[in-house]
N, CA, C and O of each residue as an XYZ file, in Angstrom:
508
protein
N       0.844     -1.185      0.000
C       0.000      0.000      0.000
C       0.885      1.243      0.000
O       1.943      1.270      0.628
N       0.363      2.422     -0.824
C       1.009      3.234     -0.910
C      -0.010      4.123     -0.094
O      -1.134      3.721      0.207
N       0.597      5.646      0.310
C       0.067      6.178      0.666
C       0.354      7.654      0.990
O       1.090      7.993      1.916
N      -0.381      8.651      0.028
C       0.415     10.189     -0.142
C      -0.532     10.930      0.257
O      -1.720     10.610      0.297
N       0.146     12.411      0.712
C      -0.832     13.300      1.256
C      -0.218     14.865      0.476
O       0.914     15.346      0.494
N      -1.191     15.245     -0.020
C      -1.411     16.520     -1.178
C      -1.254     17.489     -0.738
O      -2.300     17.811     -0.173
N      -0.282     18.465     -0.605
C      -0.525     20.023     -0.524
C      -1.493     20.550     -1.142
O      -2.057     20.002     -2.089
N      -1.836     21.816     -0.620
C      -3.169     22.269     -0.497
C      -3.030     22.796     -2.172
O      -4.043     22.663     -2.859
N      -1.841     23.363     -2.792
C      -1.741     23.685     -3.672
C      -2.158     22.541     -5.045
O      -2.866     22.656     -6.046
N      -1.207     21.296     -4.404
C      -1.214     20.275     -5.461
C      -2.483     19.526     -5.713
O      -2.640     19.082     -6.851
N      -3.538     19.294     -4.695
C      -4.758     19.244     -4.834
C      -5.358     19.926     -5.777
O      -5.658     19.260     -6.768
N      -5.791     21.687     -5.800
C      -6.475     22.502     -6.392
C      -5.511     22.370     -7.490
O      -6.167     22.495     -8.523
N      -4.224     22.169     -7.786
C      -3.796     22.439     -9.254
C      -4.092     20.829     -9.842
O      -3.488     20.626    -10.895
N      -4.846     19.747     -9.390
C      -5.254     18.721     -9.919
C      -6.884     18.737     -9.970
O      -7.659     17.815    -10.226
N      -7.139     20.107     -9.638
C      -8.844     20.266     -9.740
C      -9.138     21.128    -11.263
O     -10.099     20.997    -12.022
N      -7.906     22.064    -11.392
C      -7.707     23.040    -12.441
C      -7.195     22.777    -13.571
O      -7.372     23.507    -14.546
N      -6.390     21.548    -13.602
C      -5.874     20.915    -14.584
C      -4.582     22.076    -14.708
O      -4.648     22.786    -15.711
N      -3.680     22.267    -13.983
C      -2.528     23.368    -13.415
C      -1.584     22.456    -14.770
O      -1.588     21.228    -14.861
N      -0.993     23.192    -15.517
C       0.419     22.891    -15.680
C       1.424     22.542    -15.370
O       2.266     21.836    -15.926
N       1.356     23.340    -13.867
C       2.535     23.213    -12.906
C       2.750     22.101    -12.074
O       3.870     21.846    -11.632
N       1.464     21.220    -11.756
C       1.524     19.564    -11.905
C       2.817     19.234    -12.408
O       2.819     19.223    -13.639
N       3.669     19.024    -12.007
C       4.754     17.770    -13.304
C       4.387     16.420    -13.139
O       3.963     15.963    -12.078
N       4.558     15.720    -14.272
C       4.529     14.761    -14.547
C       5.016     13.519    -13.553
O       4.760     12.316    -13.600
N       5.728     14.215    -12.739
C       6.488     13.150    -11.829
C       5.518     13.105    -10.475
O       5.274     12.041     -9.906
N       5.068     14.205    -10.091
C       3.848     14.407     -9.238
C       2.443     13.574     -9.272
O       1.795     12.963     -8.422
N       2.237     13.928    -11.084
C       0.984     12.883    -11.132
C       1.173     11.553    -11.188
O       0.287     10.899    -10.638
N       2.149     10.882    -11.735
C       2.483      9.282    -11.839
C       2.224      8.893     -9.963
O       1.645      7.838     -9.704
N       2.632      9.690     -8.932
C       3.411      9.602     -8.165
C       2.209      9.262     -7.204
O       2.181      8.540     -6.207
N       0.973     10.197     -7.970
C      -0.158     10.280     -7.637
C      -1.450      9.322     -7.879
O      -2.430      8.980     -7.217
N      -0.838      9.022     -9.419
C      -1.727      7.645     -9.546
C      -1.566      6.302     -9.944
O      -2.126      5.482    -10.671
N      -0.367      6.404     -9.021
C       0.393      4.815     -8.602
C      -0.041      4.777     -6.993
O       0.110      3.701     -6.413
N      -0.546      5.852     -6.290
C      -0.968      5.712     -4.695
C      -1.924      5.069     -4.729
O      -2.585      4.971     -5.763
N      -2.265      4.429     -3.546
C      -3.405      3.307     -2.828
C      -4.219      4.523     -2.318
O      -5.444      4.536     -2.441
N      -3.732      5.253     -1.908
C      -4.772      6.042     -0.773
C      -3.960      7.527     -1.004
O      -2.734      7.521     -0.894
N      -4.608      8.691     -1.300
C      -4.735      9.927     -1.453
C      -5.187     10.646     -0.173
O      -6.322     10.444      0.259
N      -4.553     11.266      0.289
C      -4.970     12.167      1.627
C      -5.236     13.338      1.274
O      -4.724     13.798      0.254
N      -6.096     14.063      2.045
C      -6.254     16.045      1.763
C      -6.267     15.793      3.093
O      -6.618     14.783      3.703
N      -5.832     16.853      3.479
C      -5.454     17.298      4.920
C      -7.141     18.175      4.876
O      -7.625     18.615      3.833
N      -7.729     18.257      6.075
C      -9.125     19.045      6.653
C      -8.866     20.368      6.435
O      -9.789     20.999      5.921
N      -7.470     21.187      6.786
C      -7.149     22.399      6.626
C      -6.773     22.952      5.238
O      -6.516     24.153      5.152
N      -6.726     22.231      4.233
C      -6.663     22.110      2.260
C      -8.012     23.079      2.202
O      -8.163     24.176      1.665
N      -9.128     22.079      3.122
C     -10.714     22.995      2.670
C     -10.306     24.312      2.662
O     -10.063     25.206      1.851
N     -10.321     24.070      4.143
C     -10.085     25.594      5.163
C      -9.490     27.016      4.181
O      -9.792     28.176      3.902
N      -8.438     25.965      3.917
C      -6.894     27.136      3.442
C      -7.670     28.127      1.941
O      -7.692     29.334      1.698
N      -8.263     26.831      1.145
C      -8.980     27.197     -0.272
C      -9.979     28.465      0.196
O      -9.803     29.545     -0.366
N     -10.871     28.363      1.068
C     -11.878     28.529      1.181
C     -11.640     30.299      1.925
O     -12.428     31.225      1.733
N     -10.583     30.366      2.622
C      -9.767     31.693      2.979
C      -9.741     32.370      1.919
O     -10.361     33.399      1.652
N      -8.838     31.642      1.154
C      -8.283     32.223      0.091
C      -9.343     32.870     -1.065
O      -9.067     33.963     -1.560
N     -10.214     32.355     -1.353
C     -11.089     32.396     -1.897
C     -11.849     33.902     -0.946
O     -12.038     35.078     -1.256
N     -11.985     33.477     -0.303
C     -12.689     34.670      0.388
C     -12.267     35.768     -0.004
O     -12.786     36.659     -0.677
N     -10.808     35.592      0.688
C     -10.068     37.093      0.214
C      -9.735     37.512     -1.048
O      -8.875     38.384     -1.178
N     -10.346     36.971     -2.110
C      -9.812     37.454     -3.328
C      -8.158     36.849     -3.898
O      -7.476     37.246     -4.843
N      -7.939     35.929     -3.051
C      -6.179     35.795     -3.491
C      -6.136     34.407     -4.280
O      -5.110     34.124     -4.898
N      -7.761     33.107     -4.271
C      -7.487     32.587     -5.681
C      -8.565     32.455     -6.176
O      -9.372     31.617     -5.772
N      -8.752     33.134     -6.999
C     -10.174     33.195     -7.938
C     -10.536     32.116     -8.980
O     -11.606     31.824     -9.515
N      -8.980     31.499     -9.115
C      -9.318     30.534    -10.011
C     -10.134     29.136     -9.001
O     -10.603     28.201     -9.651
N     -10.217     29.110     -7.817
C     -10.907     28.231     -7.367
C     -12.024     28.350     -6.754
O     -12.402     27.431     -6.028
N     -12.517     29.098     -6.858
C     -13.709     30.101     -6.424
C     -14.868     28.862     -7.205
O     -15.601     28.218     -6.454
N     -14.923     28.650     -8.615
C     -16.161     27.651     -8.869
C     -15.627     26.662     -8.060
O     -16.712     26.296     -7.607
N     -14.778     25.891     -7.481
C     -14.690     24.460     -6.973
C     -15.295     24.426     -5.255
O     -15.489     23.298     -4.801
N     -15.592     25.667     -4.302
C     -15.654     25.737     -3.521
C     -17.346     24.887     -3.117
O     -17.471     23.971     -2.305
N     -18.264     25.396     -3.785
C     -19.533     24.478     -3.220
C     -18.941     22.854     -3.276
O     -18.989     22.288     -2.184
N     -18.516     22.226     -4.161
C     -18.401     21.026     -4.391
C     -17.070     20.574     -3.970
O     -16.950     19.404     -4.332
N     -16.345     20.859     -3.554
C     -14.542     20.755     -2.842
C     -15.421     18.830     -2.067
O     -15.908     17.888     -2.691
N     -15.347     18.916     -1.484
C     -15.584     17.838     -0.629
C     -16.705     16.782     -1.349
O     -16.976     15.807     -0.648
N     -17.343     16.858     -2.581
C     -17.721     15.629     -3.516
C     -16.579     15.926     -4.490
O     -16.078     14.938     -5.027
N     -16.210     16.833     -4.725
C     -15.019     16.453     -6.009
C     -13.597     15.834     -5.169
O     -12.801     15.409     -6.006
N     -13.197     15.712     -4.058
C     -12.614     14.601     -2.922
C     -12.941     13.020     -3.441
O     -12.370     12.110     -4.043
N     -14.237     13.307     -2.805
C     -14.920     12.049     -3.557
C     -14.503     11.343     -4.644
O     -13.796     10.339     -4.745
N     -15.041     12.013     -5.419
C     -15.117     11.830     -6.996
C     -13.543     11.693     -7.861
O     -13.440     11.184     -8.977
N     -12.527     12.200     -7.158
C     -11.561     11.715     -7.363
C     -10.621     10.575     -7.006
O      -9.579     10.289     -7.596
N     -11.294      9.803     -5.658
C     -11.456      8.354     -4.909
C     -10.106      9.289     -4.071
O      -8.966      9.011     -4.442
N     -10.207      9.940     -3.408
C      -9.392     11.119     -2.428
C     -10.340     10.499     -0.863
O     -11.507     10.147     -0.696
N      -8.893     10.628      0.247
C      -9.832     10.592      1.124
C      -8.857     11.818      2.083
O      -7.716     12.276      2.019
N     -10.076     12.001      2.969
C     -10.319     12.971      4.133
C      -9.114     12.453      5.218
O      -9.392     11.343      5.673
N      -7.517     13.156      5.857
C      -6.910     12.667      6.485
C      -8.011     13.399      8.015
O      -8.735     14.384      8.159
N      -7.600     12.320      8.826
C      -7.763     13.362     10.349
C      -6.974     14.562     10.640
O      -5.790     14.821     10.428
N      -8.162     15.395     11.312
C      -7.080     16.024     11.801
C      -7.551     15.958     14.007
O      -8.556     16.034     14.714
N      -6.076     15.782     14.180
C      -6.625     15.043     15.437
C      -5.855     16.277     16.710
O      -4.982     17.053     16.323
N      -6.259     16.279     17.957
C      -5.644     17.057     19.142
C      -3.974     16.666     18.496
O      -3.196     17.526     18.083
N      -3.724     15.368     18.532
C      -2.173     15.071     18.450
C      -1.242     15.906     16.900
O      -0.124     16.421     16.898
N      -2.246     15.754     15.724
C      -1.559     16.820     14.608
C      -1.732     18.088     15.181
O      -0.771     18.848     15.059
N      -2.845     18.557     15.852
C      -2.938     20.229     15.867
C      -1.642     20.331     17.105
O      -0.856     21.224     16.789
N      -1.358     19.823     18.057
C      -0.147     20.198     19.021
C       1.029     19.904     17.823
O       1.678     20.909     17.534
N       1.312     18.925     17.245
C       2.147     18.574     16.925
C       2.734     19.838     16.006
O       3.742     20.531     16.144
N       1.713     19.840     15.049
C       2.272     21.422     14.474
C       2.497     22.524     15.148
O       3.184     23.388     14.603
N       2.017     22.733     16.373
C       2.788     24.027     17.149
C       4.236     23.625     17.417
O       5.199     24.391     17.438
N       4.240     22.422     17.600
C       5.521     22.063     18.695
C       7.191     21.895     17.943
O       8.346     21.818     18.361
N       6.189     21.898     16.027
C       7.523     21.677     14.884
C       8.580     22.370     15.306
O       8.383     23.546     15.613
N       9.916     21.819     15.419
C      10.674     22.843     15.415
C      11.373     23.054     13.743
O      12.121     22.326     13.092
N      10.710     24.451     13.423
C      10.313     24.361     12.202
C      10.560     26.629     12.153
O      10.315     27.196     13.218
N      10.790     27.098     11.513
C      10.847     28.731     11.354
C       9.652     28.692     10.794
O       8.920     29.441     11.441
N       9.175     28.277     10.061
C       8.119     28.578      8.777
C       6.892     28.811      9.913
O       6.726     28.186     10.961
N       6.013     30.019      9.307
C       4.855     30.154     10.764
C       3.640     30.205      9.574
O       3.407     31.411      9.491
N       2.926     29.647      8.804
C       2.295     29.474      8.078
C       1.377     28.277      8.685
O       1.957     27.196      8.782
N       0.060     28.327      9.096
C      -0.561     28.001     10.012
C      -1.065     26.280      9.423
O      -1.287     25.276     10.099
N      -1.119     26.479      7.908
C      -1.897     25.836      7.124
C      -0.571     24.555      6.564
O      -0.813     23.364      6.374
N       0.844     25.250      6.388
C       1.590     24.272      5.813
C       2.151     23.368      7.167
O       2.444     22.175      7.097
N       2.258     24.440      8.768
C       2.322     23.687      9.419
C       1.532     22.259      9.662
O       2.110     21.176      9.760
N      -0.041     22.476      9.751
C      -0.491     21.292     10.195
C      -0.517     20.400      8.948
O      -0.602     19.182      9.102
N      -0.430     21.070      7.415
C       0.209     19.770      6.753
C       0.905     19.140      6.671
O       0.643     18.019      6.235
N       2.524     19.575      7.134
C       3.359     19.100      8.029
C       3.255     17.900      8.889
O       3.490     16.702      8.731
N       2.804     18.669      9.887
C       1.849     17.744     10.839
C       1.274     16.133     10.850
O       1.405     15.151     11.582
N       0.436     16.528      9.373
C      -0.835     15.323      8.622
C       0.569     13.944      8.535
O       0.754     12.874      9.115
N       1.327     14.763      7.447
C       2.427     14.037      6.721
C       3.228     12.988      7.754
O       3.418     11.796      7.511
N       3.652     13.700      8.961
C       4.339     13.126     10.279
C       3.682     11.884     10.773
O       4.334     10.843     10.853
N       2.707     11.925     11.033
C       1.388     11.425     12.035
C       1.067     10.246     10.867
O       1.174      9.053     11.153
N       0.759     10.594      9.844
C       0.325      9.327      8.591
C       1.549      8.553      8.739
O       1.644      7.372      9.074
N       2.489      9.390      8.439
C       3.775      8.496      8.474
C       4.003      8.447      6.610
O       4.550      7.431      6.182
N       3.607      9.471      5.638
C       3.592      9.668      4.541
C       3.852     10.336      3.592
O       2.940     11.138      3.393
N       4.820     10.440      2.731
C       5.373     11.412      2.127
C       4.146     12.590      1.664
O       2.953     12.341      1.837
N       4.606     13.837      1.083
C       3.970     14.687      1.163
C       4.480     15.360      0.186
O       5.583     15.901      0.263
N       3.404     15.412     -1.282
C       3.699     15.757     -2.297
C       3.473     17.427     -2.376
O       2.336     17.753     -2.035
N       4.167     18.303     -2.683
C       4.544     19.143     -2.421
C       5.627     20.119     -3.754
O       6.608     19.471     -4.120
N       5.480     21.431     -4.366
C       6.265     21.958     -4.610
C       6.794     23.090     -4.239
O       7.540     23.842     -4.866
N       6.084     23.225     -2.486
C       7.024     23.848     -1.966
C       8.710     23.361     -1.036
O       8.873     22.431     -0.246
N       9.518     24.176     -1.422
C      10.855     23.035     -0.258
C      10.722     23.734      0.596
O      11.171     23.161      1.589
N      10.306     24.823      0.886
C      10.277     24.455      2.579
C       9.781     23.850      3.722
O       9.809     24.098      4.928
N       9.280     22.916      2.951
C       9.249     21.108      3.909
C      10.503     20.384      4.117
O      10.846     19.589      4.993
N      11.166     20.912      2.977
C      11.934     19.993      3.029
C      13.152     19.772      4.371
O      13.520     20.805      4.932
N      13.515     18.943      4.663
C      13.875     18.873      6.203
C      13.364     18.497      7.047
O      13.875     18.062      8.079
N      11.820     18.620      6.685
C      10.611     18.714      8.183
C       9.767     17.179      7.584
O       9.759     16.229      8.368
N       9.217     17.042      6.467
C       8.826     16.037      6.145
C       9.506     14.890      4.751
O      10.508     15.067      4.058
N       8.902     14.193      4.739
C       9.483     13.330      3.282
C       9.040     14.098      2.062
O       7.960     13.792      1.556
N       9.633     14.888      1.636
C       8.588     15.600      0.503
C       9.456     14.668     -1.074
O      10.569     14.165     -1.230
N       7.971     14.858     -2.161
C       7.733     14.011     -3.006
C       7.369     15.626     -4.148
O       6.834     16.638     -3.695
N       7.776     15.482     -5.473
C       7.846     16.515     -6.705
C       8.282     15.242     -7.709
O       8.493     15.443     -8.905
């Protein structure tokens, strides 16, 4: 069994059909057994969206959680032990949202596909 967990980015750029996907990301993605979204992916979109900062996901927001679904994606926990755990990273980065994905990644015990590096160090990150 394989088993990967999506930055909040790499999710929505597999809802948008993103470019910026590489190729090594999606294989990586659909050679996995089990697909994770972290609970705070909603959250993070759904901010963002608010504030005007991504418009391109603005139609996916009613349906975010059947298009989960519909992509055979599942829902990671998010539990007391990830939410401490991400305070406790010893980690500089204070980004509330990559912390507890961080977090997800630790706790699953699962790499964490990602094109940001500043994971890198903190979790197994996967590009």
């Amino acid at each position: 069994m394989t088993a990967l967990l999506l930055d909040t980015h790499v999710w929505a750029w597999s809802l948008t059909g993103d470019s910026r996907l590489t190729a090594s990301a999606i294989s990586q993605i659909e050679q996995a057994t089990i697909v994770y979204i972290s609970p705070i992916s909603f959250f993070e979109i759904g901010q963002k969206v608010r504030l005007g900062k991504w418009d391109a996901m603005k139609p996916f927001m009613p349906r975010l959680a059947d298009l989960l679904q519909e992509q055979g994606g599942s829902a990671a926990t998010l539990t007391p032990e990830i939410c401490a755990g991400a305070a406790m990273l010893d980690w500089d980065h204070r980004d509330p949202f990559d912390r507890l994905i961080a977090a997800s990644a630790l706790q699953l015990g699962v790499p964490l596909v990602s094109a940001d590096a500043a994971f890198d160090g903190v979790v197994r990150r996967v590009w």
